[in-house]
C-alpha positions as CSV (number, residue, x, y, z in Angstrom):
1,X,95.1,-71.7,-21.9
2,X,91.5,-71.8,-21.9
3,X,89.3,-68.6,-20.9
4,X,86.5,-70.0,-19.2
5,X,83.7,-67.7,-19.2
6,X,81.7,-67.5,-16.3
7,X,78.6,-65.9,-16.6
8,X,76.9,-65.2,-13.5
9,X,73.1,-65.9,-13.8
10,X,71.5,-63.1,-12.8
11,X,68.3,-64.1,-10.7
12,X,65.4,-62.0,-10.4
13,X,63.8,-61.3,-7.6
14,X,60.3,-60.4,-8.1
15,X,59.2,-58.4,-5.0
16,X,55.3,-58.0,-5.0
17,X,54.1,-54.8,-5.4
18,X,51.8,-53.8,-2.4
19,X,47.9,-53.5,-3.4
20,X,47.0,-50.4,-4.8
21,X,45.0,-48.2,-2.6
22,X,41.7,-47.4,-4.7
23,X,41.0,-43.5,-5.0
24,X,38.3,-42.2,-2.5
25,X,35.4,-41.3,-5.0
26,X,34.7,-37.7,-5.1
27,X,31.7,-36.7,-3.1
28,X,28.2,-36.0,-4.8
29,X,27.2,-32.7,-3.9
30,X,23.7,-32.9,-2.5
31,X,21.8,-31.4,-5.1
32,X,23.0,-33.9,-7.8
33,X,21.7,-37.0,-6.0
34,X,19.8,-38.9,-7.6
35,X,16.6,-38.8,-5.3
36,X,17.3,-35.2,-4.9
37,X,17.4,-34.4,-8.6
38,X,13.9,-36.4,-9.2
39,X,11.8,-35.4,-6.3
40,X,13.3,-32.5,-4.5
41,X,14.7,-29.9,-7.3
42,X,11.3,-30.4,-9.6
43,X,8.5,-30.2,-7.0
44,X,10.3,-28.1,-3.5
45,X,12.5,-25.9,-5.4
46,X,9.5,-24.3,-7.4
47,X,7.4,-24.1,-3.9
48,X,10.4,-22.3,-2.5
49,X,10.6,-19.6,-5.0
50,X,6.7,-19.1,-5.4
51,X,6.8,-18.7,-1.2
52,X,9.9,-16.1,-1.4
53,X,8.2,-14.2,-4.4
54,X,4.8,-13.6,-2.4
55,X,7.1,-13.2,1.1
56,X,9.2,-10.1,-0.8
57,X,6.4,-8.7,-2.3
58,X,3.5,-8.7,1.1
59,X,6.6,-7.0,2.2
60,X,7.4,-4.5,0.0
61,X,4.0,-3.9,-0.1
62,X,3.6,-2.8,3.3
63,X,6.3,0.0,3.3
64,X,4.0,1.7,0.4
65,X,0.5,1.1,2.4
66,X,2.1,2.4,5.3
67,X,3.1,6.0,3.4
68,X,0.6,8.4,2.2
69,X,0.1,11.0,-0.5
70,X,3.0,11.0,-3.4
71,X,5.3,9.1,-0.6
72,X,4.5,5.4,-2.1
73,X,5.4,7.2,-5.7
74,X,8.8,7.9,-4.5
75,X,8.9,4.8,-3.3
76,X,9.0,3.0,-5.6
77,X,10.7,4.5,-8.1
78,X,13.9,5.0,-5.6
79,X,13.4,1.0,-5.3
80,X,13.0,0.6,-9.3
81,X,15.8,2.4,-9.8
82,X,18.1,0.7,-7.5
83,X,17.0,-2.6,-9.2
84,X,17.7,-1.1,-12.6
85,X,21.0,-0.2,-11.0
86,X,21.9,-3.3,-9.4
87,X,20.9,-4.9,-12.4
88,X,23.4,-3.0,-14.9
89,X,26.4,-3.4,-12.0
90,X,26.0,-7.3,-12.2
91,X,26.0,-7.5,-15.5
92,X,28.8,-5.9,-16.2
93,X,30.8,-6.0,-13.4
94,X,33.7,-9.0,-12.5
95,X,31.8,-10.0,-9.4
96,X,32.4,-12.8,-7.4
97,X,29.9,-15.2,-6.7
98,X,29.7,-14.6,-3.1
99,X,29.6,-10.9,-3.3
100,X,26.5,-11.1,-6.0
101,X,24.9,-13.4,-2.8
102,X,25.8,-11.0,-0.5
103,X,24.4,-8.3,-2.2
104,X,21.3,-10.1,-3.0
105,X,20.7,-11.3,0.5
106,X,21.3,-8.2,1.9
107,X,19.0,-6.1,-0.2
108,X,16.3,-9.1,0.4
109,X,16.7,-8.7,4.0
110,X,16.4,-4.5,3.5
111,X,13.1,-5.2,2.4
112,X,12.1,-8.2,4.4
113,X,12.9,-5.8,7.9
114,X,10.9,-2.6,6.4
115,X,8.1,-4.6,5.8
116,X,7.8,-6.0,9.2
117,X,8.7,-2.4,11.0
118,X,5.7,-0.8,9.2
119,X,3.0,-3.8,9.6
120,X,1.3,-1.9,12.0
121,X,1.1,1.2,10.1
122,X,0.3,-0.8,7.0
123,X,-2.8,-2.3,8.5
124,X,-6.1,-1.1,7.2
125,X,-7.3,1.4,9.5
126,X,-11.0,1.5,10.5
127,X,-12.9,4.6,11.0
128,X,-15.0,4.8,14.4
129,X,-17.8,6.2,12.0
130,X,-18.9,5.9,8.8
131,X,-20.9,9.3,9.5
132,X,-22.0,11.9,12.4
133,X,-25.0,11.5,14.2
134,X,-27.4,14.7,13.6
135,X,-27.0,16.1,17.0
136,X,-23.9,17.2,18.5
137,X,-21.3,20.1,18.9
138,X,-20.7,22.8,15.9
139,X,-18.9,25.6,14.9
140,X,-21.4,27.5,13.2
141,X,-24.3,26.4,10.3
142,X,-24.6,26.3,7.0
143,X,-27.4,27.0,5.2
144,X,-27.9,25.6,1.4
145,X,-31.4,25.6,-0.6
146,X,-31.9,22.8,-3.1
147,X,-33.5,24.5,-6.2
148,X,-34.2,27.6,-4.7
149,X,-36.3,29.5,-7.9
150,X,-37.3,26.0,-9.0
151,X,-34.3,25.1,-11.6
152,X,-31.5,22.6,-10.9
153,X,-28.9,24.4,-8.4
154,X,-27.9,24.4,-5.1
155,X,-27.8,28.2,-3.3
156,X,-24.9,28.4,-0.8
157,X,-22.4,30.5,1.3
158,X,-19.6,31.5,-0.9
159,X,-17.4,32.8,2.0
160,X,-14.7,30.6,3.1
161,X,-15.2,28.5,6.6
162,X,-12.9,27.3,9.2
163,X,-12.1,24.1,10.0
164,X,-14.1,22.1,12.8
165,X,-17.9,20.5,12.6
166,X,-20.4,22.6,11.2
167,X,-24.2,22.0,10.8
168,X,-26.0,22.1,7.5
169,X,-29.8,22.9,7.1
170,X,-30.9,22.0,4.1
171,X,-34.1,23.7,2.6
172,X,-35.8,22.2,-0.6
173,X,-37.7,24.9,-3.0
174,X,-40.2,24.7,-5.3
175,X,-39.2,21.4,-7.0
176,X,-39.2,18.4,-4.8
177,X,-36.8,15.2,-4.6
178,X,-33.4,16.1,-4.5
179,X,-30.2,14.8,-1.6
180,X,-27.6,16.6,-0.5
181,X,-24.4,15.0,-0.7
182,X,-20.4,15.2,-0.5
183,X,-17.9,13.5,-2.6
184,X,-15.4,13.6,0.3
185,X,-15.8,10.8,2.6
186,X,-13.5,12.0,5.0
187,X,-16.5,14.6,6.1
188,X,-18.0,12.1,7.2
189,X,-21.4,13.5,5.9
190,X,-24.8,11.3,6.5
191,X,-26.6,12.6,3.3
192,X,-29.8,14.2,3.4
193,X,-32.6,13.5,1.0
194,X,-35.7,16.0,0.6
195,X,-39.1,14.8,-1.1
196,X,-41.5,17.9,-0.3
197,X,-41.4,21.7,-1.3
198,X,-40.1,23.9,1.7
199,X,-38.5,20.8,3.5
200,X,-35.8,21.7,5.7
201,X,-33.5,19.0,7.0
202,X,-30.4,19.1,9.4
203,X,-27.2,17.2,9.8
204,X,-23.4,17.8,10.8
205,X,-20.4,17.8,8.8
206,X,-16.9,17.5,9.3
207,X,-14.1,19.5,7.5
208,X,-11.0,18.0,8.8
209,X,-8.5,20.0,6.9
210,X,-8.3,22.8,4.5
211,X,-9.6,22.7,0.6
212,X,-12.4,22.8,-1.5
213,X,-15.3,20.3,-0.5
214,X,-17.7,19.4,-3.6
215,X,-21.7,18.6,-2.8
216,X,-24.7,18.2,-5.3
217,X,-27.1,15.9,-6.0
218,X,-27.4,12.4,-6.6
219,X,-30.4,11.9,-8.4
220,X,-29.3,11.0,-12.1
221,X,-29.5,14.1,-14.4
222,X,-29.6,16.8,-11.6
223,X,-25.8,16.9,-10.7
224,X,-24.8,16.7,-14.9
225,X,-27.5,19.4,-15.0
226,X,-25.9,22.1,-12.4
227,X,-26.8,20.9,-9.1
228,X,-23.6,21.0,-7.2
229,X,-22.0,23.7,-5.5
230,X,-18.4,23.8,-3.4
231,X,-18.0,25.2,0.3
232,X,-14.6,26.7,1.1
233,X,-12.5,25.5,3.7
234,X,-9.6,27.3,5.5
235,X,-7.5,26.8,8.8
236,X,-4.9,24.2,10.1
237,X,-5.8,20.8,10.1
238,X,-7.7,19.2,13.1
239,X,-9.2,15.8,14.5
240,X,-12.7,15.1,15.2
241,X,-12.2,15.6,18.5
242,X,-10.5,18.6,18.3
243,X,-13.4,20.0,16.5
244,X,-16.1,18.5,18.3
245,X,-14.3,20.3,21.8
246,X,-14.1,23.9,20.3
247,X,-17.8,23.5,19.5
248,X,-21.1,24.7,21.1
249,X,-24.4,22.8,20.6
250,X,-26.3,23.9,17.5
251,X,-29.0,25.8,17.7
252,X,-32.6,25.0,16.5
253,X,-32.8,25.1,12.7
Protein backbone atom coordinates (compact mmCIF):
# COMPACT_ATOMS: atom_id res chain seq x y z
CA UNK A 1 0.00 0.00 0.00
CA UNK A 2 1.32 3.12 -1.08
CA UNK A 3 1.12 6.45 1.10
CA UNK A 4 0.68 9.02 -1.24
CA UNK A 5 1.64 12.25 0.08
CA UNK A 6 -0.31 15.04 -0.71
CA UNK A 7 1.09 18.24 -0.03
CA UNK A 8 -1.16 21.05 -0.32
CA UNK A 9 0.53 24.10 -2.01
CA UNK A 10 0.08 26.73 0.04
CA UNK A 11 -0.59 29.88 -2.13
CA UNK A 12 0.09 33.23 -1.08
CA UNK A 13 -1.89 35.85 -1.23
CA UNK A 14 -0.13 39.11 -1.32
CA UNK A 15 -2.64 41.75 -0.30
CA UNK A 16 -1.19 45.35 -0.95
CA UNK A 17 -0.53 47.22 1.76
CA UNK A 18 -2.44 50.64 1.60
CA UNK A 19 -0.11 53.88 0.91
CA UNK A 20 1.45 55.16 3.76
CA UNK A 21 0.08 58.41 4.97
CA UNK A 22 3.20 60.80 5.13
CA UNK A 23 3.57 62.56 8.69
CA UNK A 24 2.22 66.22 8.73
CA UNK A 25 5.60 68.31 9.17
CA UNK A 26 5.82 70.05 12.38
CA UNK A 27 5.02 73.61 12.11
CA UNK A 28 7.98 76.33 12.06
CA UNK A 29 7.33 78.59 14.75
CA UNK A 30 7.42 82.13 13.36
CA UNK A 31 10.50 83.41 14.65
CA UNK A 32 12.63 80.56 13.08
CA UNK A 33 11.49 81.36 9.51
CA UNK A 34 13.83 81.85 7.40
CA UNK A 35 12.83 85.54 6.19
CA UNK A 36 12.13 86.24 9.76
CA UNK A 37 15.43 85.08 11.06
CA UNK A 38 17.41 87.29 8.32
CA UNK A 39 15.48 90.48 8.24
CA UNK A 40 13.13 90.68 11.10
CA UNK A 41 15.09 89.34 14.43
CA UNK A 42 18.52 91.43 13.29
CA UNK A 43 17.18 94.83 12.32
CA UNK A 44 13.18 95.10 14.27
CA UNK A 45 13.96 93.25 17.23
CA UNK A 46 16.91 95.70 18.27
CA UNK A 47 14.49 98.85 17.30
CA UNK A 48 11.94 97.30 19.65
CA UNK A 49 14.13 97.09 22.65
CA UNK A 50 15.92 100.57 22.05
CA UNK A 51 11.98 102.07 21.79
CA UNK A 52 10.92 100.08 25.21
CA UNK A 53 14.21 101.13 26.95
CA UNK A 54 13.62 105.05 26.19
CA UNK A 55 9.58 104.36 26.77
CA UNK A 56 10.34 102.85 30.58
CA UNK A 57 12.75 105.18 31.28
CA UNK A 58 10.72 108.94 29.98
CA UNK A 59 8.45 107.21 32.27
CA UNK A 60 10.12 106.52 35.25
CA UNK A 61 11.46 109.70 34.86
CA UNK A 62 8.38 111.57 35.27
CA UNK A 63 7.34 110.08 38.66
CA UNK A 64 10.77 111.64 40.01
CA UNK A 65 10.28 115.16 38.20
CA UNK A 66 6.94 115.20 39.41
CA UNK A 67 8.17 114.85 43.36
CA UNK A 68 10.16 117.35 45.17
CA UNK A 69 12.73 117.72 47.85
CA UNK A 70 14.31 114.24 49.11
CA UNK A 71 10.92 112.48 47.55
CA UNK A 72 12.80 111.53 44.03
CA UNK A 73 15.75 110.05 46.55
CA UNK A 74 13.29 107.73 48.07
CA UNK A 75 12.21 107.00 44.98
CA UNK A 76 14.44 105.58 43.58
CA UNK A 77 16.06 103.65 45.94
CA UNK A 78 12.51 101.86 46.95
CA UNK A 79 12.56 101.17 42.92
CA UNK A 80 16.45 100.00 43.04
CA UNK A 81 15.80 97.88 45.64
CA UNK A 82 12.83 96.16 44.35
CA UNK A 83 14.94 95.44 41.17
CA UNK A 84 17.75 94.13 43.27
CA UNK A 85 14.99 92.07 44.87
CA UNK A 86 13.29 90.82 41.91
CA UNK A 87 16.51 90.17 40.64
CA UNK A 88 17.84 87.75 43.45
CA UNK A 89 14.03 85.99 43.46
CA UNK A 90 14.59 85.01 39.72
CA UNK A 91 17.60 83.73 40.05
CA UNK A 92 17.14 81.60 42.44
CA UNK A 93 13.79 80.74 42.53
CA UNK A 94 12.02 77.57 40.38
CA UNK A 95 9.88 79.99 38.40
CA UNK A 96 7.86 79.20 35.65
CA UNK A 97 8.26 80.96 32.55
CA UNK A 98 5.01 82.49 32.52
CA UNK A 99 5.11 83.67 35.97
CA UNK A 100 8.73 85.50 35.30
CA UNK A 101 6.46 87.24 32.20
CA UNK A 102 3.88 87.98 34.37
CA UNK A 103 5.87 89.50 36.77
CA UNK A 104 7.90 91.35 34.37
CA UNK A 105 4.90 92.77 32.51
CA UNK A 106 3.28 93.75 35.38
CA UNK A 107 6.04 95.64 37.00
CA UNK A 108 6.58 97.36 33.36
CA UNK A 109 3.08 98.35 33.25
CA UNK A 110 3.47 99.75 37.22
CA UNK A 111 5.80 102.08 35.75
CA UNK A 112 4.38 102.66 32.37
CA UNK A 113 0.72 103.92 34.34
CA UNK A 114 2.80 106.20 37.02
CA UNK A 115 4.53 107.85 34.43
CA UNK A 116 1.45 108.82 32.49
CA UNK A 117 -0.63 109.80 35.83
CA UNK A 118 2.09 112.30 36.79
CA UNK A 119 2.83 113.94 33.13
CA UNK A 120 1.24 116.81 34.07
CA UNK A 121 2.94 117.34 37.29
CA UNK A 122 6.19 116.38 35.62
CA UNK A 123 5.98 119.11 33.11
CA UNK A 124 8.35 121.96 33.49
CA UNK A 125 6.61 124.65 35.14
CA UNK A 126 7.08 128.25 33.99
CA UNK A 127 7.21 131.12 36.36
CA UNK A 128 4.85 134.22 35.44
CA UNK A 129 8.07 136.31 36.28
CA UNK A 130 11.41 136.03 36.20
CA UNK A 131 11.45 139.15 38.74
CA UNK A 132 9.06 141.93 40.42
CA UNK A 133 8.51 145.13 38.96
CA UNK A 134 9.89 148.00 41.34
CA UNK A 135 6.54 149.31 42.32
CA UNK A 136 3.98 147.46 43.96
CA UNK A 137 2.46 146.23 47.43
CA UNK A 138 4.92 145.53 50.59
CA UNK A 139 5.12 144.55 53.93
CA UNK A 140 7.54 146.71 55.24
CA UNK A 141 11.32 147.96 53.82
CA UNK A 142 14.51 146.99 54.19
CA UNK A 143 17.14 149.11 54.28
CA UNK A 144 20.92 147.85 53.44
CA UNK A 145 24.13 150.18 52.70
CA UNK A 146 26.74 148.81 50.30
CA UNK A 147 30.09 149.79 51.94
CA UNK A 148 28.92 151.86 54.44
CA UNK A 149 32.61 153.25 56.17
CA UNK A 150 34.12 152.64 52.70
CA UNK A 151 35.42 148.75 53.15
CA UNK A 152 33.83 145.80 51.47
CA UNK A 153 30.46 144.91 53.50
CA UNK A 154 26.96 145.16 53.27
CA UNK A 155 25.21 146.95 56.64
CA UNK A 156 21.79 145.29 57.22
CA UNK A 157 18.79 144.51 59.68
CA UNK A 158 19.73 141.59 61.71
CA UNK A 159 16.17 141.04 63.19
CA UNK A 160 14.25 138.33 61.65
CA UNK A 161 11.22 139.33 58.94
CA UNK A 162 7.97 137.78 58.14
CA UNK A 163 7.08 136.40 55.17
CA UNK A 164 5.36 138.44 52.30
CA UNK A 165 7.02 141.14 49.69
CA UNK A 166 9.14 143.60 51.17
CA UNK A 167 10.98 146.61 49.66
CA UNK A 168 14.72 147.08 49.71
CA UNK A 169 16.48 150.59 49.44
CA UNK A 170 19.75 150.23 48.72
CA UNK A 171 22.28 153.09 49.71
CA UNK A 172 25.86 152.99 48.22
CA UNK A 173 28.74 154.65 50.64
CA UNK A 174 31.78 156.05 50.06
CA UNK A 175 33.13 153.56 47.54
CA UNK A 176 31.23 153.28 44.34
CA UNK A 177 30.22 150.26 41.94
CA UNK A 178 28.84 147.59 43.80
CA UNK A 179 25.01 145.30 42.97
CA UNK A 180 22.91 143.97 45.33
CA UNK A 181 21.94 140.59 44.73
CA UNK A 182 20.30 137.14 45.98
CA UNK A 183 21.33 133.74 45.40
CA UNK A 184 17.74 132.49 45.78
CA UNK A 185 15.85 132.82 42.67
CA UNK A 186 12.73 131.98 44.09
CA UNK A 187 12.73 135.84 45.55
CA UNK A 188 12.34 136.72 42.55
CA UNK A 189 14.80 139.73 43.09
CA UNK A 190 15.63 142.23 39.94
CA UNK A 191 19.19 143.13 41.20
CA UNK A 192 20.25 146.47 41.84
CA UNK A 193 23.55 147.87 40.69
CA UNK A 194 25.03 151.29 42.22
CA UNK A 195 27.83 153.31 40.41
CA UNK A 196 27.91 156.67 42.53
CA UNK A 197 28.66 157.50 46.31
CA UNK A 198 25.30 158.07 48.29
CA UNK A 199 23.15 156.38 45.57
CA UNK A 200 20.11 155.00 46.83
CA UNK A 201 18.08 152.53 44.69
CA UNK A 202 14.76 150.67 45.37
CA UNK A 203 13.24 147.34 44.38
CA UNK A 204 10.84 144.60 45.86
CA UNK A 205 11.59 141.22 47.02
CA UNK A 206 9.83 138.22 47.66
CA UNK A 207 10.33 135.73 50.68
CA UNK A 208 8.04 132.96 49.87
CA UNK A 209 8.77 130.76 52.76
CA UNK A 210 10.77 130.65 55.88
CA UNK A 211 14.90 130.41 56.00
CA UNK A 212 17.92 132.19 55.66
CA UNK A 213 18.15 134.30 52.27
CA UNK A 214 21.98 135.08 51.24
CA UNK A 215 22.77 138.64 49.18
CA UNK A 216 26.22 140.31 48.39
CA UNK A 217 27.83 141.47 45.62
CA UNK A 218 28.64 140.35 42.26
CA UNK A 219 31.54 142.23 41.26
CA UNK A 220 34.52 139.69 41.24
CA UNK A 221 36.59 140.11 44.50
CA UNK A 222 33.92 141.95 46.67
CA UNK A 223 31.68 138.98 47.63
CA UNK A 224 35.23 136.59 48.36
CA UNK A 225 36.21 139.83 50.16
CA UNK A 226 33.08 140.12 52.81
CA UNK A 227 30.44 141.66 50.89
CA UNK A 228 27.45 139.53 51.67
CA UNK A 229 25.23 139.61 54.32
CA UNK A 230 21.89 137.18 55.21
CA UNK A 231 18.26 138.53 56.09
CA UNK A 232 16.16 136.29 58.31
CA UNK A 233 13.00 134.93 57.36
CA UNK A 234 10.16 133.58 59.61
CA UNK A 235 6.36 132.71 59.24
CA UNK A 236 4.32 130.03 57.33
CA UNK A 237 4.72 129.73 53.81
CA UNK A 238 2.79 131.97 51.28
CA UNK A 239 2.19 132.63 47.44
CA UNK A 240 2.87 135.74 45.67
CA UNK A 241 -0.38 136.66 45.83
CA UNK A 242 -0.94 136.06 49.17
CA UNK A 243 1.74 138.39 49.91
CA UNK A 244 1.13 140.97 47.45
CA UNK A 245 -2.87 141.09 49.10
CA UNK A 246 -1.65 141.58 52.81
CA UNK A 247 0.52 144.47 51.52
CA UNK A 248 0.20 148.28 51.44
CA UNK A 249 1.91 150.40 48.85
CA UNK A 250 5.53 151.33 49.76
CA UNK A 251 6.29 154.42 50.82
CA UNK A 252 8.72 156.91 49.20
CA UNK A 253 12.40 155.87 49.84
Amino acid sequence: MTDVTTETTEVATTVDAPPAVPESAAPVPFWQRPMIERYFMPVIVPIGVVLAIVIFTLNISRVFLAAHGHIPVVICSIVLVAILIGATIFANASLKTTSVALMTTAFVFIVFTAGWLVLGSSAEKKEAASSLPPTGPVSGTIDVKAAPTGGLTFAAPTTPFKTGVYQIVLTSGANAAHTLNFDNPATLWPGLDIDTPSQKLTGRIFFGTAGDYTFFCAIPGHRAAGMQGVIKVTGPTVTLEQAEAAGKPAPPA
